[in-house]
Structure formats: C-alpha cells, structure tokens
LOTOR-6067 format. One record per residue (C-alpha): residue in three letters; chain; x, y, z. Coordinates in nm, 3 decimals. Layout:
% LOTOR-6067
{atom "ALA","A",{X,Y,Z}}
...
***
This chain:
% LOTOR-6067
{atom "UNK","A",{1.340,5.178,10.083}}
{atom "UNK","A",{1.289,4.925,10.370}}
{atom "UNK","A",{1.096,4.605,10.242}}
{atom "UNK","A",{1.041,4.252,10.362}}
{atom "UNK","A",{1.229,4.008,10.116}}
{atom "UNK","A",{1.267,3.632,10.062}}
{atom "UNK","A",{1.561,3.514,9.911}}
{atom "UNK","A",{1.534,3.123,9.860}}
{atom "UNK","A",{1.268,2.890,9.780}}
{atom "UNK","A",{1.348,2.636,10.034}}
{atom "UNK","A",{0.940,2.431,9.940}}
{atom "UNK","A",{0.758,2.456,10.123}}
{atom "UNK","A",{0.844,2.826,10.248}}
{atom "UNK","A",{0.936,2.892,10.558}}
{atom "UNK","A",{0.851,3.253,10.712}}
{atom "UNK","A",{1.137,3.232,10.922}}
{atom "UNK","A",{1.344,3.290,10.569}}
{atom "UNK","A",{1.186,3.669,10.571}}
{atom "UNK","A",{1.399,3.917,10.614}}
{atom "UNK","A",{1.346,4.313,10.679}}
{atom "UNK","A",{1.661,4.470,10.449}}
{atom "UNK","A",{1.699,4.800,10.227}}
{atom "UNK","A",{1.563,4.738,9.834}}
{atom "UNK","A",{1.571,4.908,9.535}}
{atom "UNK","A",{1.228,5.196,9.552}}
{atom "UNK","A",{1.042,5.032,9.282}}
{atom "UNK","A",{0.959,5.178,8.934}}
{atom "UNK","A",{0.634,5.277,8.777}}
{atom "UNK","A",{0.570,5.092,8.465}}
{atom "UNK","A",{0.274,5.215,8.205}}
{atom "UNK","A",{-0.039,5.132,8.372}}
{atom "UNK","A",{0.133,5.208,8.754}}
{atom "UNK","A",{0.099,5.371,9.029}}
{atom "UNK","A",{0.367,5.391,9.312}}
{atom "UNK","A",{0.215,5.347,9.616}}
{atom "UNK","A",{0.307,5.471,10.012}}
{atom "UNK","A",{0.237,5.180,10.188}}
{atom "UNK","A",{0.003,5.270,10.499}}
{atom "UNK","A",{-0.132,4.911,10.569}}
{atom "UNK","A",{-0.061,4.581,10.366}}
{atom "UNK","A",{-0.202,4.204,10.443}}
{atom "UNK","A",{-0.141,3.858,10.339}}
{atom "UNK","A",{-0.253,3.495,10.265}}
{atom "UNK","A",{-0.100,3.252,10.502}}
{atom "UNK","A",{0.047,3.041,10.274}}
{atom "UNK","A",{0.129,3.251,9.989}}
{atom "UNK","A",{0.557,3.204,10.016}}
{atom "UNK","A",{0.425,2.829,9.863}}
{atom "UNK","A",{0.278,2.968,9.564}}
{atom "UNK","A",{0.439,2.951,9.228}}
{atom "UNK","A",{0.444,3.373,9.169}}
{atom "UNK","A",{0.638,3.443,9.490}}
{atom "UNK","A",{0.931,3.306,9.272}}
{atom "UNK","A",{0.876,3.321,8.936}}
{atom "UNK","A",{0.710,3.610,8.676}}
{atom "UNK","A",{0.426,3.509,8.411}}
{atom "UNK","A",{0.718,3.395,8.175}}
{atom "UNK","A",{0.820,3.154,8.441}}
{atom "UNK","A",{1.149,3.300,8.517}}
{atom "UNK","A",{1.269,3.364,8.864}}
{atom "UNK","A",{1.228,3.719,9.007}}
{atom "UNK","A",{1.368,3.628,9.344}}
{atom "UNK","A",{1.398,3.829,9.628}}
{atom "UNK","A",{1.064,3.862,9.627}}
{atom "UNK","A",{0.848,4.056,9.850}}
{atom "UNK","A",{0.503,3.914,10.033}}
{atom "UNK","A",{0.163,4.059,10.135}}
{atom "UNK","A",{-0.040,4.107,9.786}}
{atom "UNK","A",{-0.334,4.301,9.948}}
{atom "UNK","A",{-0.233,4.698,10.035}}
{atom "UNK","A",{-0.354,4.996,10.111}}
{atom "UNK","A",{-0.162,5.357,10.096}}
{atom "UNK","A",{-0.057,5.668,9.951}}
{atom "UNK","A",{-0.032,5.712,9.549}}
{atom "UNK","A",{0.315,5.922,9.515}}
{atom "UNK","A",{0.364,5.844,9.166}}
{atom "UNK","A",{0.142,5.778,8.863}}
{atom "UNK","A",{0.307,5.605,8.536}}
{atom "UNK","A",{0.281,5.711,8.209}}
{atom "UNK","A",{-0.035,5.620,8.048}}
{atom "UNK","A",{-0.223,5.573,8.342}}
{atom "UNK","A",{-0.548,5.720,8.457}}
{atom "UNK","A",{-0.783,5.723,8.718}}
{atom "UNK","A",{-0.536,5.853,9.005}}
{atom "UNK","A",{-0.359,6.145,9.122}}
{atom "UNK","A",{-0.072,6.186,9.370}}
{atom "UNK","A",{-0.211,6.231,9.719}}
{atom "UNK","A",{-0.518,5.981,9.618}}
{atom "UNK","A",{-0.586,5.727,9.909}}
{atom "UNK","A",{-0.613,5.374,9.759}}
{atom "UNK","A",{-0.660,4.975,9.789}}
{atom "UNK","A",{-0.643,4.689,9.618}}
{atom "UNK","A",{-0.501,4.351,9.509}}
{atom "UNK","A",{-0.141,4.324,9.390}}
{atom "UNK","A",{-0.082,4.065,9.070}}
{atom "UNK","A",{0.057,3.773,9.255}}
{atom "UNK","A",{0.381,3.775,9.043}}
{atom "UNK","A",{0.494,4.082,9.139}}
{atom "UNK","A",{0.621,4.193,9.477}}
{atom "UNK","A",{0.338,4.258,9.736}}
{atom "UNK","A",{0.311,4.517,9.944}}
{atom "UNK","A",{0.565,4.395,10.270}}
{atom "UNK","A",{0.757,4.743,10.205}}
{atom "UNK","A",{0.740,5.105,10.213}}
{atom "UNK","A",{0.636,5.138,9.843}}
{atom "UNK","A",{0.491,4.899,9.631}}
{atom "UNK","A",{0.405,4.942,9.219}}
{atom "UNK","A",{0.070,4.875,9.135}}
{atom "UNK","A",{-0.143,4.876,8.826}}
{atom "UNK","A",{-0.412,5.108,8.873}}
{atom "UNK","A",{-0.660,4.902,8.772}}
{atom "UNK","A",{-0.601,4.682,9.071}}
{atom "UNK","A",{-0.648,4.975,9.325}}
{atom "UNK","A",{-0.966,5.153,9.384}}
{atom "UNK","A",{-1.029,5.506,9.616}}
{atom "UNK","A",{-1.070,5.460,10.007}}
{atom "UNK","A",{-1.370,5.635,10.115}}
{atom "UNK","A",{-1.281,5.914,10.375}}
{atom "UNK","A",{-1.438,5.734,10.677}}
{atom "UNK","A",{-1.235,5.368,10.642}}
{atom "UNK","A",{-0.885,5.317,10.779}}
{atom "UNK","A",{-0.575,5.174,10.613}}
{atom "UNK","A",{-0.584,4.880,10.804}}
{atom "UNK","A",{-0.949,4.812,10.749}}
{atom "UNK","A",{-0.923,4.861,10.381}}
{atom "UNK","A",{-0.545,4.639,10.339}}
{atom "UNK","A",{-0.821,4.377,10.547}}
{atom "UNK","A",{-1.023,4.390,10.273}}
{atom "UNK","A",{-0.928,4.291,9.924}}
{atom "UNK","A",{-0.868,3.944,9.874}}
{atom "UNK","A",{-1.190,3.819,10.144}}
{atom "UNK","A",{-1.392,4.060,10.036}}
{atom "UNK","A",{-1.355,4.018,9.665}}
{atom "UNK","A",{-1.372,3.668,9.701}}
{atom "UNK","A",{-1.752,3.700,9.922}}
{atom "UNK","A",{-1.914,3.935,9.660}}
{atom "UNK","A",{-1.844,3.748,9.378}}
{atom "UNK","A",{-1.890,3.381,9.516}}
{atom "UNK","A",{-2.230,3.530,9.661}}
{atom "UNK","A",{-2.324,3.740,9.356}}
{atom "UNK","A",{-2.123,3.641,9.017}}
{atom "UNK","A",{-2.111,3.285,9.065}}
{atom "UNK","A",{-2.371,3.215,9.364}}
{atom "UNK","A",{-2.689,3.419,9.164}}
{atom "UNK","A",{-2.779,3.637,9.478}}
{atom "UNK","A",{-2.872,4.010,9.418}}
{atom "UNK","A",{-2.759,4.227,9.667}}
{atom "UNK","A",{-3.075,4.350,9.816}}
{atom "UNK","A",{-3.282,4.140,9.675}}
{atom "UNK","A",{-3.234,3.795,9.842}}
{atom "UNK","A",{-3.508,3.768,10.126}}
{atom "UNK","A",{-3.614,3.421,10.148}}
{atom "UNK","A",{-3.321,3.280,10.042}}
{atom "UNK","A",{-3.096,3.086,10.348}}
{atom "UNK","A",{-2.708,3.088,10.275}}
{atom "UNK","A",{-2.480,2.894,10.493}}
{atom "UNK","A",{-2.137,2.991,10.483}}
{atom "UNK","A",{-1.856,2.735,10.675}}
{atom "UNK","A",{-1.627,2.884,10.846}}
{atom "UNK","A",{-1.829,3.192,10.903}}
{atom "UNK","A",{-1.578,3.372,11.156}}
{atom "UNK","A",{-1.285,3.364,10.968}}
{atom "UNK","A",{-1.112,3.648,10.758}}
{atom "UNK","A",{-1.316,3.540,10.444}}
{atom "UNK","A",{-1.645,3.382,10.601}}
{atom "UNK","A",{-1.673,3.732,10.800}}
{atom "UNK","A",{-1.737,3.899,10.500}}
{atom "UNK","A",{-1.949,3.646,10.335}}
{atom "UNK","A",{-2.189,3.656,10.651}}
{atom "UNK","A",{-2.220,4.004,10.658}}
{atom "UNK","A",{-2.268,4.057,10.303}}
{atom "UNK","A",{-2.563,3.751,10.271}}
{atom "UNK","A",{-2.713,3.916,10.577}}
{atom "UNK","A",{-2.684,4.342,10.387}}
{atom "UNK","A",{-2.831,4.131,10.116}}
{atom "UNK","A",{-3.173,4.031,10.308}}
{atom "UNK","A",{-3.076,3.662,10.345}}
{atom "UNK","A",{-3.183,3.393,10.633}}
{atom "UNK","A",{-2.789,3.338,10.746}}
{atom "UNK","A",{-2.616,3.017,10.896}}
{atom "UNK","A",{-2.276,2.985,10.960}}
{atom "UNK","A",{-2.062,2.710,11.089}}
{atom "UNK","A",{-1.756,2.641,11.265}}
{atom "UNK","A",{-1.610,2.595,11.548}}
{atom "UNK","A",{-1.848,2.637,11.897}}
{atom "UNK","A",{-1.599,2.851,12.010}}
{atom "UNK","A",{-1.679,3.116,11.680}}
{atom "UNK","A",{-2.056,3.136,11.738}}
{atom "UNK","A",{-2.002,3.464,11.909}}
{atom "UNK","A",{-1.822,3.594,11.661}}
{atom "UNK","A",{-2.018,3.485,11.361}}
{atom "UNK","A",{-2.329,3.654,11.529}}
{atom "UNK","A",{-2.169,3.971,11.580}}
{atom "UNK","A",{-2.127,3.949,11.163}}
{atom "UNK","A",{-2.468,3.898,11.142}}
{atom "UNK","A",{-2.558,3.538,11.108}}
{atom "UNK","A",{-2.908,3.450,11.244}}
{atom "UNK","A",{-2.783,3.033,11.324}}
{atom "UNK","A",{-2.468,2.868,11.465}}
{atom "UNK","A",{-2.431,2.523,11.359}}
{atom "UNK","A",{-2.103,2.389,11.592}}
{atom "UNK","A",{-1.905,2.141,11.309}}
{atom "UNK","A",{-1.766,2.007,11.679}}
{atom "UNK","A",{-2.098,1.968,11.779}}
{atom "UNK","A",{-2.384,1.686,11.783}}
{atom "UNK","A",{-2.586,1.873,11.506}}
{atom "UNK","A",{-2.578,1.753,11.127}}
{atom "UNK","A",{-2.557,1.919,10.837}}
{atom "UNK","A",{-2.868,1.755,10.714}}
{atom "UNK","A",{-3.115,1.985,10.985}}
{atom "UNK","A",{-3.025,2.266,10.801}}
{atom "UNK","A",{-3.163,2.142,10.370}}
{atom "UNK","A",{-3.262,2.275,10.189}}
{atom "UNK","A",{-3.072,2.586,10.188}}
{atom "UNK","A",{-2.999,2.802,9.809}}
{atom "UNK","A",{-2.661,2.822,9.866}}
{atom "UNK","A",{-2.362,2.692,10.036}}
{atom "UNK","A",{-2.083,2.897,10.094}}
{atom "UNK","A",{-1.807,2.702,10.194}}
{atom "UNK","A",{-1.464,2.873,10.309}}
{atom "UNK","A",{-1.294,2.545,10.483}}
{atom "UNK","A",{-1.349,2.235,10.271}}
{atom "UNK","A",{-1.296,1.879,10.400}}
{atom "UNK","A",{-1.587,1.705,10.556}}
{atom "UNK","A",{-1.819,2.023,10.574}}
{atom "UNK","A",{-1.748,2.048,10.201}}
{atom "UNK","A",{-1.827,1.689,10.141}}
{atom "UNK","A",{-2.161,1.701,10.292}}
{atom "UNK","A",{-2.269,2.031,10.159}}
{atom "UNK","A",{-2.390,1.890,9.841}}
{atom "UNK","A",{-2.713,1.687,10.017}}
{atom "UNK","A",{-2.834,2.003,10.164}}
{atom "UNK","A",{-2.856,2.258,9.851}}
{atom "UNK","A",{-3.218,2.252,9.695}}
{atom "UNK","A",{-3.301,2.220,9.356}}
{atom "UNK","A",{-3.166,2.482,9.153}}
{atom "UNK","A",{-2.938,2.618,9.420}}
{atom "UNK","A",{-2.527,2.640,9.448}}
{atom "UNK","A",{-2.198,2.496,9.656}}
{atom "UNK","A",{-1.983,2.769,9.614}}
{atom "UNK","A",{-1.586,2.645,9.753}}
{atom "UNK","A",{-1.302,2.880,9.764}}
{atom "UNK","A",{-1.099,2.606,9.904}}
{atom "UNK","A",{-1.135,2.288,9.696}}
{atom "UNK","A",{-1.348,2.140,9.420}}
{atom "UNK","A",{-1.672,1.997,9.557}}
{atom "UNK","A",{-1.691,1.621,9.522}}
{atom "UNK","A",{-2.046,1.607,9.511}}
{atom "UNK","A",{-2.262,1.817,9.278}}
{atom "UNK","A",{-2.619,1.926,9.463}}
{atom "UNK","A",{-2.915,1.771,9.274}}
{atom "UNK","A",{-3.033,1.964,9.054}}
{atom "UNK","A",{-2.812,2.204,9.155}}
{atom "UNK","A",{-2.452,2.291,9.009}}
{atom "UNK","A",{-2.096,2.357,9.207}}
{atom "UNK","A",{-1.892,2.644,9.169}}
{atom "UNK","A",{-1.499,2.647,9.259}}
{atom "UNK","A",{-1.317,2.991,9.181}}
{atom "UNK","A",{-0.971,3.205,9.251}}
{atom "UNK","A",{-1.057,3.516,9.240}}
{atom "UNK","A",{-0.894,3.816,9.050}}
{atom "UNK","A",{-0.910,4.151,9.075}}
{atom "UNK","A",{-1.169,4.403,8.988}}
{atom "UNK","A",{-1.167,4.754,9.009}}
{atom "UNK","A",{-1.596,4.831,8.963}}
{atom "UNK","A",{-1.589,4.511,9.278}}
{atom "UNK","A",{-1.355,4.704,9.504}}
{atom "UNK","A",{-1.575,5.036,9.470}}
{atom "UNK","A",{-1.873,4.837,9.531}}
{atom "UNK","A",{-1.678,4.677,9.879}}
{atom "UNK","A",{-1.536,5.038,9.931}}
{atom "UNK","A",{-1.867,5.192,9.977}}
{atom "UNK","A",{-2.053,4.935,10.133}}
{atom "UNK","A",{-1.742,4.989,10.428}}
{atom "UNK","A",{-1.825,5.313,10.447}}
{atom "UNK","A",{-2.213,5.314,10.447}}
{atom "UNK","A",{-2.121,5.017,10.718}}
{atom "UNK","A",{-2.228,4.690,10.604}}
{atom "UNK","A",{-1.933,4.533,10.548}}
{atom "UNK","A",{-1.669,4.533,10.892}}
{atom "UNK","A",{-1.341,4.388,10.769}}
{atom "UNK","A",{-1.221,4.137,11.062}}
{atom "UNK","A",{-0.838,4.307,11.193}}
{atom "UNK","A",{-0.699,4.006,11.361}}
{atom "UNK","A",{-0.414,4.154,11.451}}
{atom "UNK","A",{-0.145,4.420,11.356}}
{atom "UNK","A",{0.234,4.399,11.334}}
{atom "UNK","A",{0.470,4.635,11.195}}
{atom "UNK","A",{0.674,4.577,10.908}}
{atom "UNK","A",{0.982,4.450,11.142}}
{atom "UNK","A",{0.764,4.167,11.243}}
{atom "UNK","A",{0.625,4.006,10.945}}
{atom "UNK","A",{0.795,3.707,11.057}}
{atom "UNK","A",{0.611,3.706,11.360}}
{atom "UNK","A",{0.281,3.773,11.200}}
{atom "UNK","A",{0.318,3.477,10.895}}
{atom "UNK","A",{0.361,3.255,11.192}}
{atom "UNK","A",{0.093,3.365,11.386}}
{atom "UNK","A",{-0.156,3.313,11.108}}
{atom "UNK","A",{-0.048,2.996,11.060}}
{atom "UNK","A",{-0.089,2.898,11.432}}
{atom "UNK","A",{-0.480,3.047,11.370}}
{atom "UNK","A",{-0.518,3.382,11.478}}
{atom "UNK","A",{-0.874,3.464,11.406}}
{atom "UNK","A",{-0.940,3.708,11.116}}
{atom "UNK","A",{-0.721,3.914,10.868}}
{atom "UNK","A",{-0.320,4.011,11.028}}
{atom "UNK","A",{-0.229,4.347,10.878}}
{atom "UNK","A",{0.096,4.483,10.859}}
{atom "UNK","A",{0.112,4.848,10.963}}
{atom "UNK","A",{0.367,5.047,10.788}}
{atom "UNK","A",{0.235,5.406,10.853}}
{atom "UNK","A",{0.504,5.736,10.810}}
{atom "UNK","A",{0.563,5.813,11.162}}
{atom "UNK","A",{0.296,6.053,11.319}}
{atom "UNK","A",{0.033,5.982,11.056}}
{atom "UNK","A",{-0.326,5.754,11.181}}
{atom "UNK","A",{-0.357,5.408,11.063}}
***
C-alpha cells in the first residue's frame, strides 16, 4: 500500500521528514479491523510525541505513520472481534502507538471505531474524533453538564473557533447553555456561526472579569486566558483545560485537566448528534495523501479548524 512514513526522530519533528513511499498492508491482530482509509486527520504536533516512535513497551517501531483520527471502509475483521462487518462505514481514534491513519489502510481495534451514520461524510467524521471526544467529555464527564438539561448555566469556552472550541460551542449551546467564547476579534464570526450567544475579543479592551460568574470554563488555549479563568467560575462551578494544568483553582470551585481516550458509547453519541445536526465538525482544509507535508505545515502556520487528509478510491464521494 501507499502510506505516509517518518523515518527519524530528529526532536523536535520536522514534517518536512514525511515521506509518501510503498509499506507493508498492515495485519489484523485479535480485536482489529482493517480499515480503507476514506478520510484521516491529525494533531499538529503529534511527530513530537513519545508513541510516534516508540510502542507501550518503549521500544522503537519506527517508520511510523501519522494522523491518529480516521475514517473509512472496514475490509477486514480479526479474529475475535465483534461489532463490524466488511463493507461497515466507520470512525474513530487510533491508539497513539500505533501507526495512524496517513495511508491507504490502517489496523484498528474495533473498539476505537464506531458506525458513520448514512448522512455524514468521511471527511466530516475523520474531523471529528479527537475535538469532539475531547468537548463531550470535558463538558459532560468532567465539567457536570447534562446534555439537554443545562439552561441557565453560562459556559465560556477560549478559543471558541478552533478545531476543538468549535465543537465545545456547539455542543454547550445543543445542550441549552448561555454561550461565550473567546479569541481572537477576527473569530467572532466564526464562533457565532457555532452558536455562541457572546464574543469576548482576548485582543480586545474587555476583561475577563465582565463575564463572572460563569459555571464553567472551557478553556482550549491556555496561557493568560487560562490564568485568569479561575476568578470568574462561581462557587461550585469548573475550569476545564485541555491544554495545561490550571494554576489557579476557582473558589469553591475545583479544576479539571484531562487527555482524552477513546470511547466507543462517546463516538455513537457524537455520531448521531452529526447526523441529527447539532454538532458541524470544522473542515479547515483538505489535502490528499501526497501532501501531508504540506498540510502538517499549514496547521502549524494556523489554518483555522480541523486539516483532513483525503484518501478516497478514485471515483468514490468524500
């Protein structure tokens, strides 16, 4: 098969060290699925993290292949696994120490993967994963929101126009909450369109401080926004980071810093909320396989959203 390999851990990784090259088709272990890859995305910086090189026994598994969120084709199932057929359309979150999904097949476990709903795309789905995973369960597991049930509650979520903070708006606004987002004055636009009912510009002359209390802080960005977040969270209410500890717990409140992992009942739950659309996964762009380069580069330069890699058979729809 064709896949997108790295060959060298350089630290930090540099995307220009990706490479588009023939690899062995990978094999379906107990507990796989083989996978057609339709649609596969990525975290900017994962070629710096530890399981792009090594396995959970620490020992190198180099060339290793990027882009841990897919979406695709099953063509194989393993032995011992259940829950999929051949011909089933599926998404989901590859284990970080395996290769990703920067190829035309990728294994997965099928616990990982959940069914793509008839009227959502590959490249939608592949733009879903990893964000929206991360929103439902800062908002719901570790934030204390119900999904429908969260009128009167205000949620601000920093960064609320990015590939993550998209999804975190959206789903605080399905779930009946007063909605602020922050960023950049040049992302209210966006942000609205996702459903928040503020813009607070961070490059702006507004404070933090005109927007306490609030029940929870979703914060997507860290660094000063992060720092301040703590002095606007009522009593009894949450800072929720995905992108550093908070230094400052709320008072009376409590802080809440997670990596998520992933969950098969979590992607259903994203799946069909996609479909019945309340949840619009943000497509920054899309490259094809041959320029993954290209599109590690442009997400580090800031390109708005998820970047999807399209690696559709020819003549079939994204």
């Amino acid at each position: 098969m064709k896949a997108v390999r790295i060959h060298e851990n350089r630290g930090p990784a540099n995307p220009e060290l990706l490479v588009l090259e023939d690899a062995p088709d990978p094999h379906a272990a107990t507990g796989d699925v083989i996978v057609r890859v339709h649609a596969a995305s990525f975290v900017p910086d994962e070629l710096d993290w530890p399981g792009t090189w090594t396995d959970r026994a620490g020992r190198d598994r180099t060339p290793s292949i990027p882009a841990h969120e897919v979406a695709g084709v099953v063509t194989e199932v393993g032995y011992g696994t259940t829950g999929f057929e051949v011909g089933d359309r599926v998404f989901g979150l590859i284990d970080w120490h395996r290769d990703g999904g920067a190829a035309e097949y990728v294994a997965v476990e099928a616990r990982n993967l959940a069914a793509i709903p008839d009227a959502v795309g590959f490249q939608a789905s592949a733009a879903l994963p990893l964000a929206g995973l991360t929103a439902w369960r800062g908002m719901f597991r570790h934030g204390g929101l119900e999904f429908g049930d969260a009128a009167d509650r205000t949620v601000v979520v920093h960064g609320g126009a990015g590939g993550t903070g998209s999804l975190v708006v959206q789903l605080a606004h399905a779930a009946g909450s007063r909605v602020v987002a922050t960023g950049r004055r040049a992302a209210e636009e966006r942000a609205r369109a996702h459903g928040a009912d503020e813009f607070l510009p961070l490059d702006g002359e507004r404070d933090l401080d005109q927007l306490a209390p609030v029940d929870l802080v979703f914060d997507t960005i860290g660094g000063d926004a992060l720092a301040r977040s703590a002095a606007i969270v009522k009593p009894g209410g949450v800072l929720v980071s995905i992108s550093a500890p908070p230094p400052v717990t709320p008072r009376g409140g409590r802080t809440v810093f997670f990596i998520v992992e992933p969950d098969r009942s979590e992607l259903v739950k994203l799946a069909q909320l996609t479909s019945q659309g309340y949840l619009r996964p943000h497509v920054g762009a899309v490259h094809p396989l041959a320029e993954t380069r290209a599109a590690f580069l442009s997400k580090r330069r800031g390109v708005p959203g998820k970047v999807v890699l399209g690696v559709p058979p020819a003549g079939l729809p994204t």
